[in-house]
N, C-alpha and C positions, 0 to 999 in steps of 0.2 A: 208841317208842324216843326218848330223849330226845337235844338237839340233840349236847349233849355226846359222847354215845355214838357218834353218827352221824360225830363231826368225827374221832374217836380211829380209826373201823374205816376210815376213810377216809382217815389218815395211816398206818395199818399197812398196809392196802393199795397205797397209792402207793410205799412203804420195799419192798415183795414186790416190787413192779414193775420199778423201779428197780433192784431188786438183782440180779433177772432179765436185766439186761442189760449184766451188766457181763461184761468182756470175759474170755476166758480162752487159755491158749498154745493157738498154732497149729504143729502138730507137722511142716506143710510150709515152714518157715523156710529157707532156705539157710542155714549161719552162716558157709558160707565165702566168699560174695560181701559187698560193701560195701553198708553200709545205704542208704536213699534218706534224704536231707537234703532240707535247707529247699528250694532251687532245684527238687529234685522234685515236693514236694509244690506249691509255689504253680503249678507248671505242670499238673501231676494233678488240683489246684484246679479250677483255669483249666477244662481240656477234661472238668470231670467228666460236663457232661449228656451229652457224647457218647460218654464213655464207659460211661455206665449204659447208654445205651440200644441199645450196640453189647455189655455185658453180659447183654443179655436176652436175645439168640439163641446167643450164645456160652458155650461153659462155660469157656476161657482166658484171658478177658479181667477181670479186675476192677478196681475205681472207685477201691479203697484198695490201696497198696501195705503188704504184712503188715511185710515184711523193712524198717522204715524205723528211723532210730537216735532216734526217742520223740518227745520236744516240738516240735524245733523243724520236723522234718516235717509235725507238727499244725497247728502256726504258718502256715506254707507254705501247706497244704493250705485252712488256712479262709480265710489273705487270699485265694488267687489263687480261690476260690469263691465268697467275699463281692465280689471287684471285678466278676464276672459278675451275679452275682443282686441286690448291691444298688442296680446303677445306680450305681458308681463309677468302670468304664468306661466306660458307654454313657450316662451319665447326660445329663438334660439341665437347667438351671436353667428354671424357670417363670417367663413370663413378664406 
């Protein structure tokens, strides 16, 4: 098999992958409570490892809020989980 071939079934493969995980509607929505915004998500952020791992034994609890109004819950969600995991709360300078 030449390299070429190997690079193509290996960029069709990663597009299958990918595409396999793209999101689709979740039919337990509320639509008549108010979405989670930015404030929720960087807080949901924030407590997610404790939320996975109180997710694991429970089936009511999850890490993501479905019902959230789109971007700026994303926003939210990855600051307040990046200021945990990358040592931008806890960080410390080297010295």
């Amino acid at each position: 098999m030449s390299r070429r071939l190997r690079i193509a079934a290996f960029v069709v493969l990663a597009v299958l992958v990918l595409a396999a995980c793209a999101a689709g509607p979740n039919p337990e929505v509320d639509a008549g409570a108010d979405p989670a915004g930015f404030w929720l998500g960087l807080w949901q952020g924030f407590i997610a490892p404790i939320t996975f791992f109180i997710a694991l034994f429970t089936d009511n609890v999850n890490i993501y809020e479905v019902n959230n109004n789109g971007n700026w819950y994303d926003f939210g969600f990855v600051i307040g989980a990046g200021l945990l995991f990358s040592g931008g709360l806890f960080g410390r300078r080297k010295r």
